[in-house]
C-alpha positions in Angstrom: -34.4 -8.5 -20.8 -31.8 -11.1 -19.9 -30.8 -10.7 -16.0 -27.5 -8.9 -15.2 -26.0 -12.0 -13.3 -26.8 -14.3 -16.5 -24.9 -12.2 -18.8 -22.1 -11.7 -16.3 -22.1 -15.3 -15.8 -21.8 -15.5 -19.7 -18.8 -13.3 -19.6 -17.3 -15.4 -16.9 -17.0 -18.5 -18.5 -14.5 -16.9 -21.4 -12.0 -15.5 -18.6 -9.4 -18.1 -19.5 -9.3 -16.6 -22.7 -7.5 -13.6 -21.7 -4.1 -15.7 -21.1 -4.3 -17.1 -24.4 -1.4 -14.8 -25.4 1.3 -15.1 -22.8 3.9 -17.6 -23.4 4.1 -20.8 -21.8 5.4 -21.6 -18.3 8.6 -23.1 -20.2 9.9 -20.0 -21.2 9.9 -18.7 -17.3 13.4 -17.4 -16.7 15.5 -18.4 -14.1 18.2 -16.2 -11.7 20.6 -16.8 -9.8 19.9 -15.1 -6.1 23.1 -13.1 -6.4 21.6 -11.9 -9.9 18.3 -11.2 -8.0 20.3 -9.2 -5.2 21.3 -6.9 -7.8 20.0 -5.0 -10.2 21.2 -6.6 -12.8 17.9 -8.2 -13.4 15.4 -6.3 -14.6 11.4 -6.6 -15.7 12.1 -10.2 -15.4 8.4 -10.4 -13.6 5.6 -11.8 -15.8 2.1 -13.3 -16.1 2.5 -17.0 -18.1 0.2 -19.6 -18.9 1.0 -22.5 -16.4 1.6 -26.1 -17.3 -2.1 -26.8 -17.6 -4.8 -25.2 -19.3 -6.3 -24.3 -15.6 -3.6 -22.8 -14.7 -1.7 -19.3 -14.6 1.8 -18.2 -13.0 3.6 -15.1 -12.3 7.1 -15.7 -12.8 10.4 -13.0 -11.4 13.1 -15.7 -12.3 13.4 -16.2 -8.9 10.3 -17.6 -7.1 7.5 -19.0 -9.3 3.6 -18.1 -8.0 0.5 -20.7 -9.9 -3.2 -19.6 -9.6 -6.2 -22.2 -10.6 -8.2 -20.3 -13.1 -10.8 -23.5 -13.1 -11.0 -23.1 -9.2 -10.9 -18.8 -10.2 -7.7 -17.5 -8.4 -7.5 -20.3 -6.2 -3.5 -20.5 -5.0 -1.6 -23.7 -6.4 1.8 -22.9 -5.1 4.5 -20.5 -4.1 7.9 -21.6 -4.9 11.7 -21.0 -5.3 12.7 -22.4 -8.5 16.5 -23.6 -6.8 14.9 -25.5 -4.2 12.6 -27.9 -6.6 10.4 -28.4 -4.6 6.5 -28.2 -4.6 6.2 -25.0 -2.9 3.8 -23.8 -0.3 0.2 -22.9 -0.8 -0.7 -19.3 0.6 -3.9 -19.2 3.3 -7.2 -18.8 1.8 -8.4 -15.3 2.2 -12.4 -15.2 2.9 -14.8 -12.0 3.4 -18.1 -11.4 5.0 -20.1 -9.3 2.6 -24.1 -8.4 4.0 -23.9 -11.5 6.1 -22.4 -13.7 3.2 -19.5 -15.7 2.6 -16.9 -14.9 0.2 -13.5 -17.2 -0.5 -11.1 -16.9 -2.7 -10.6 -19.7 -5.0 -13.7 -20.8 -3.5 -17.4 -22.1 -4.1 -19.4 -18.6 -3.9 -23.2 -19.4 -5.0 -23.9 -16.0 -4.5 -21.8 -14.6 -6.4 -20.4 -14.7 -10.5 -16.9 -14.8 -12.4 -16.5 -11.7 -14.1 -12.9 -12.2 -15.5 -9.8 -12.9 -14.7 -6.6 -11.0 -16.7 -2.9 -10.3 -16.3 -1.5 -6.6 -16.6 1.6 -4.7 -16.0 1.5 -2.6 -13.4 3.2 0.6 -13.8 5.6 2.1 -11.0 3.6 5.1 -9.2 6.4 6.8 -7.7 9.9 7.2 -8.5 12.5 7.8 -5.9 15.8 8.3 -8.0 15.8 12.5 -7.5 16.7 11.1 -3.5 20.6 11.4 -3.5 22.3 8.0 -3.1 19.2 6.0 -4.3 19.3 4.3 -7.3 16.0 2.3 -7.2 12.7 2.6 -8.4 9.6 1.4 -6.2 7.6 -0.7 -7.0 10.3 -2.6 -9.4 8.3 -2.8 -12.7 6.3 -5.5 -12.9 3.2 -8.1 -13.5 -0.1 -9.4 -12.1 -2.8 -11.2 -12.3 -6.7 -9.7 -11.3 -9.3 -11.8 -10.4 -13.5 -10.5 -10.4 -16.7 -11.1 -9.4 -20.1 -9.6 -9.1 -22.7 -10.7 -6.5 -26.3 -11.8 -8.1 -27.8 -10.2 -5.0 -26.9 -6.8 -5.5 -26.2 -5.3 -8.7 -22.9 -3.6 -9.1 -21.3 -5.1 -6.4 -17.7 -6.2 -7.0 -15.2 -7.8 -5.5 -11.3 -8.0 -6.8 -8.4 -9.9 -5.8 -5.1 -8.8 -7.5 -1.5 -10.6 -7.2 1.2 -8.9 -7.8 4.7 -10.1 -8.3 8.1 -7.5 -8.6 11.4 -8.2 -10.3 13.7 -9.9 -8.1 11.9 -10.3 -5.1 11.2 -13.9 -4.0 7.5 -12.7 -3.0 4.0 -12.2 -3.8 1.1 -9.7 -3.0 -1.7 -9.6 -2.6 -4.6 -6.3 -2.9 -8.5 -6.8 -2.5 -10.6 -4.2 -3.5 -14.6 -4.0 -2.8 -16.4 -1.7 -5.3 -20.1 -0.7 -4.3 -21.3 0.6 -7.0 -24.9 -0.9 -5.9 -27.9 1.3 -4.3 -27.6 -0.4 -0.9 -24.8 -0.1 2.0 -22.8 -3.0 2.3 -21.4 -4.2 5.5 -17.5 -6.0 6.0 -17.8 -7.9 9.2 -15.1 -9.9 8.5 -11.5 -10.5 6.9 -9.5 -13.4 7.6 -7.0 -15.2 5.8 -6.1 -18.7 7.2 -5.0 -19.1 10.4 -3.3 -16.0 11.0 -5.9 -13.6 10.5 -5.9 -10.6 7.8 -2.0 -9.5 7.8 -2.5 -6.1 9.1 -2.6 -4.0 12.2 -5.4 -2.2 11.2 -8.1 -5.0 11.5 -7.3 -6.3 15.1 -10.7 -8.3 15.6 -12.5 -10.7 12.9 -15.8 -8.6 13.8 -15.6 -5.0 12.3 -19.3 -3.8 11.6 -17.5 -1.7 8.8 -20.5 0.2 6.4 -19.4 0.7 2.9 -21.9 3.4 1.5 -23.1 3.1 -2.6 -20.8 4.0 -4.7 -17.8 4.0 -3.0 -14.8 2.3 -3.6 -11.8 0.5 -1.0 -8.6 -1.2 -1.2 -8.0 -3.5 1.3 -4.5 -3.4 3.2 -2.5 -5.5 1.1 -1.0 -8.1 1.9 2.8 -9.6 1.6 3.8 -13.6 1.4 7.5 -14.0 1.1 9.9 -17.6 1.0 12.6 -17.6 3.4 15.6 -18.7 2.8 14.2 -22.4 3.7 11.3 -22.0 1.3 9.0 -21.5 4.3 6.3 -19.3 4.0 6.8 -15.9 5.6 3.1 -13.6 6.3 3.4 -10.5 6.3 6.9 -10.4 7.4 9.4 -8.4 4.8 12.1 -7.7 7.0 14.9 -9.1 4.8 13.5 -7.1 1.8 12.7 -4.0 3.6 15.6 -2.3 2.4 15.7 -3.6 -1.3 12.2 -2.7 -2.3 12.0 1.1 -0.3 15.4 2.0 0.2 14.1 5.2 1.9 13.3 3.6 4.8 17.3 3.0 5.6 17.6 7.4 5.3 19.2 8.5 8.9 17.4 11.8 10.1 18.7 14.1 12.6 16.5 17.2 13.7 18.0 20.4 14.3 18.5 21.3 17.9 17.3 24.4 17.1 15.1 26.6 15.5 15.2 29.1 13.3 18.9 28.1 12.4 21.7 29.8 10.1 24.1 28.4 8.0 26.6 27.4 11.0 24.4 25.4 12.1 23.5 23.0 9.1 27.4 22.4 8.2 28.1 21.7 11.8 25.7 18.7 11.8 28.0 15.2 11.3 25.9 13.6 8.2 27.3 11.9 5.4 26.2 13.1 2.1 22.2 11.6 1.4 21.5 11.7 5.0 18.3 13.9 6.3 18.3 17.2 8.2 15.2 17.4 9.9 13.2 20.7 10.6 12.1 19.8 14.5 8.8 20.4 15.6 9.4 23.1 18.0 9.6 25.3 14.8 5.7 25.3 14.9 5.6 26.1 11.2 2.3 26.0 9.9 2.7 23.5 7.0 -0.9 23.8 5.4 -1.2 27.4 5.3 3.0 28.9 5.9 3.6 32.8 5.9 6.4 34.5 4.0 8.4 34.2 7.0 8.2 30.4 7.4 9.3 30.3 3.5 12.5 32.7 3.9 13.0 30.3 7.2 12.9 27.1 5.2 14.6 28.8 2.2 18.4 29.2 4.2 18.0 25.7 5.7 16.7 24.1 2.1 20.2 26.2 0.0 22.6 24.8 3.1 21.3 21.4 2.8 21.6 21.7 -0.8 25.1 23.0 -0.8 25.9 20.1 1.5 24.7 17.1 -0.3 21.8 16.7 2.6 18.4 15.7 2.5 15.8 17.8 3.7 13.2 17.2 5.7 10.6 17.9 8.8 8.9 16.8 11.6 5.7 17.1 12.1 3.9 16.8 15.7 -0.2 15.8 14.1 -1.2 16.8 17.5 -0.2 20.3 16.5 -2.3 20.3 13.1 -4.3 23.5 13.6 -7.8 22.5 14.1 -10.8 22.9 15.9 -11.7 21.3 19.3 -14.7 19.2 17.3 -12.0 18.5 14.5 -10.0 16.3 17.0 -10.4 12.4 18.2 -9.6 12.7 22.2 -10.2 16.4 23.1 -7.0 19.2 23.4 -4.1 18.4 21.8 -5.2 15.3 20.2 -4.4 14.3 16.2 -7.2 16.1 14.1 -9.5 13.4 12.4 -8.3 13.2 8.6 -12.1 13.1 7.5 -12.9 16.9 9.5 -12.5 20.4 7.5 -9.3 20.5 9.4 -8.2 17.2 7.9 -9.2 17.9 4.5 -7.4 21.2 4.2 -4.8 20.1 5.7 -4.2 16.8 3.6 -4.6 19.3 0.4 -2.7 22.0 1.2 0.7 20.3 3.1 2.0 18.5 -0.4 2.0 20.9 -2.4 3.9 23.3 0.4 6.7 21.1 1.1 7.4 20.9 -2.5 7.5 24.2 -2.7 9.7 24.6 0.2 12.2 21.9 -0.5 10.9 19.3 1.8 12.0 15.7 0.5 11.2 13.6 3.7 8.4 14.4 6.6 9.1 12.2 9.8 5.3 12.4 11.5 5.2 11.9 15.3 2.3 11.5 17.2 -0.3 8.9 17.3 -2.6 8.8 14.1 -6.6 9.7 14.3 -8.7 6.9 15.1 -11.5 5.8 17.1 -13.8 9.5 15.9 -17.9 9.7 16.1 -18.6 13.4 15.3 -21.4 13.6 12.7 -20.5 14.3 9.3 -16.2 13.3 9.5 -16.4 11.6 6.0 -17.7 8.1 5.9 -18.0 6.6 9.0 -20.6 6.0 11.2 -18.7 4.5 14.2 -15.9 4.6 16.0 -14.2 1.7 15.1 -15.0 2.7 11.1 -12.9 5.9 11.8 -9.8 4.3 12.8 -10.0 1.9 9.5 -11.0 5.0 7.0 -8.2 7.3 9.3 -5.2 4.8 8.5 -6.3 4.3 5.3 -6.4 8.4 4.4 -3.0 8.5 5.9 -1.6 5.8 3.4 -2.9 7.7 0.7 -1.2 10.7 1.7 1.8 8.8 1.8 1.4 7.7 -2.0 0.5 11.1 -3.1 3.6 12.3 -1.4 6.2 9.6 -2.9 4.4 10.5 -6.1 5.5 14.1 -6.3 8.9 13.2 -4.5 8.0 13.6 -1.0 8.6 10.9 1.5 6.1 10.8 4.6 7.1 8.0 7.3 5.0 7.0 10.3 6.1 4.3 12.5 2.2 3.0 12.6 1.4 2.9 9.1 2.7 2.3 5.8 2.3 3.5 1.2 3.0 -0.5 0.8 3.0 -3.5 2.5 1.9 -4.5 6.3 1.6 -2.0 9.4 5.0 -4.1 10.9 8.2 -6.1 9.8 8.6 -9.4 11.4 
């Protein structure tokens, strides 16, 4: 029987085969910035074959991004094509694996080039039903995926993905670690260049974080923008915040009052689009709501309606009905996402606020983290629990902007870094 790693290895040396297709770098468009800051361009982002045959570049018209497929995903330059310019290199992003080293781009003994392909990567959500927004996020557009497989332990992957949207002079960047191996695997370290891993989440270098067999994670992704200088921004998106989620510029105000009539919903000064917010003293129980809670939500939802508004609700996660053992720091702390509580509630509150009308959910509170009790989903420690926490709250915030349903936290975010610089 040939060894796994030998035939993967085998497979790994045809990976620059799978750009033999795309057109060359020549044929990149190019935009003007004013074009880019409308939408007049459109699915203008795409995977091309670079000016060498080692090469590969995502391409929006507007900034220009080159990979080394001989070096295997190793960055060659970011770049505005006005400025001409060589560009600047992104920081090498390296993992700690069972002890071992893993770089990007780098020289990984243990470990073998699976293949290496660009794809189109389809929108997830679509946030035109939201009055007064007319975009689409993510833009439509391209990328380029990059994996290996260690020798040491069969069915152990590792996968880098860049990602480039239409008219966006940026790049990003997802890693996702798939165990499918019979053994635990342990992270004990991100870092990307100097800075450290772009996100709030992994505050330390050390994290003693146990992925279990056959489990899957995506890494918080990160974001690499030009400025207006052609410097390299990390992790900073402050200046395209509003163009690529244009939900995060909605104005809420809560009712000062609750339950409310009519009266009170056409008294509030909100411009058409705007948010009403449902305030937390209403104590509605979102994961399992009683007819009265429905009829409630049903005369605020029609005068919202009738008035152009957007509705929405807070929701206080202390208040998340739940067990003493369910919770991270005792009474009236959040309830761990990985309990019973958490589970129910994380599969019952969607599909209620659809039901109910509910378009935007402003949470309060500080999220789950930092949780031992025995058998809370995954982890093992406390410093796990925050990690797997955050992460089960960004998921709920891409199942909710799937089915129309915008969930904002000031801690966490669906896309991008944990805070705009």
């Amino acid at each position: 029987m040939v060894p796994v790693f030998l035939v993967l290895g085998m497979i790994g040396q045809d990976f620059a085969k799978s750009f033999e297709l795309y057109p060359a770098i020549s044929t990149a468009p190019m935009i003007s910035q004013a074009d880019a800051d409308s939408l007049k361009a459109k699915s203008l982002a795409k995977v091309f074959r670079g000016s060498t045959d080692n090469e590969v570049a995502l391409d929006n018209g507007v900034v220009q991004f080159r990979m080394s497929l001989q070096d295997f995903g190793k960055p060659i330059f970011l770049q505005r094509k006005t400025d001409g310019n060589g560009g600047v290199v992104l920081p090498a992003l390296s993992l700690v694996l069972n002890g071992e080293l893993f770089v990007v781009g780098g020289e990984n003994p243990r470990w073998v080039r699976v293949g290496a392909r660009g794809q189109l990567f389809s929108k997830p959500f679509d946030v035109r039903q939201i009055p007064q927004t007319n975009y689409v996020w993510p833009p439509r557009g391209m990328g380029v995926r990059f994996m290996w497989a260690s020798r040491d332990y069969s069915g152990l992957m590792v996968e880098m993905t860049y990602q480039m949207v239409d008219r966006e002079p940026l790049v990003s960047q997802k890693v996702t670690v798939r165990n499918g191996s019979n053994f635990p695997v342990r992270i004990s370290s991100i870092h990307q260049g100097d800075s450290g891993y772009p996100s709030g989440v992994f505050t330390g270098d050390q994290l003693n974080w146990t992925l279990r067999p056959n489990r899957v994670v995506e890494l918080p992704d990160g974001w690499f923008r030009l400025d207006g200088q052609g410097k390299l921004v990390v992790s900073g998106r402050k200046q395209a915040l509003n163009s690529l989620m244009p939900w995060s510029v909605l104005k809420g105000q809560a009712l000062g009052s609750w339950p409310v009539d009519t009266k009170n919903v056409n008294g509030l000064k909100l411009k058409r689009g705007e948010v009403i917010l449902i305030p937390t003293e209403s104590k509605i129980p979102w994961s399992v709501p009683e007819q009265v809670d429905f009829d409630a939500v049903r005369l605020v939802a029609e005068a919202a309606k009738k008035s152009g508004l957007v509705l929405g609700a807070e929701v206080d996660l202390g208040d998340i009905p739940g067990e003493l053992a369910d919770r991270v720091g005792g009474s009236g702390s959040p309830v761990c996402w990985h309990s019973f509580a958490g589970v129910f509630w994380r599969q019952n509150v969607l599909a209620n606020w659809k039901r109910m009308g509910i378009q935007v959910v402003e949470l309060k509170g500080e999220l789950p983290s930092r949780c031992s009790q025995a058998g809370h989903g995954e982890h093992q420690t406390p410093n796990q629990a925050a990690i797997e926490n955050h992460f089960a709250m960004r998921d709920l915030m891409r199942q909710g902007l799937s089915v129309g349903i915008i969930i904002r936290h000031p801690d966490v975010t669906a896309y991008g870094p944990d805070q705009w610089e």
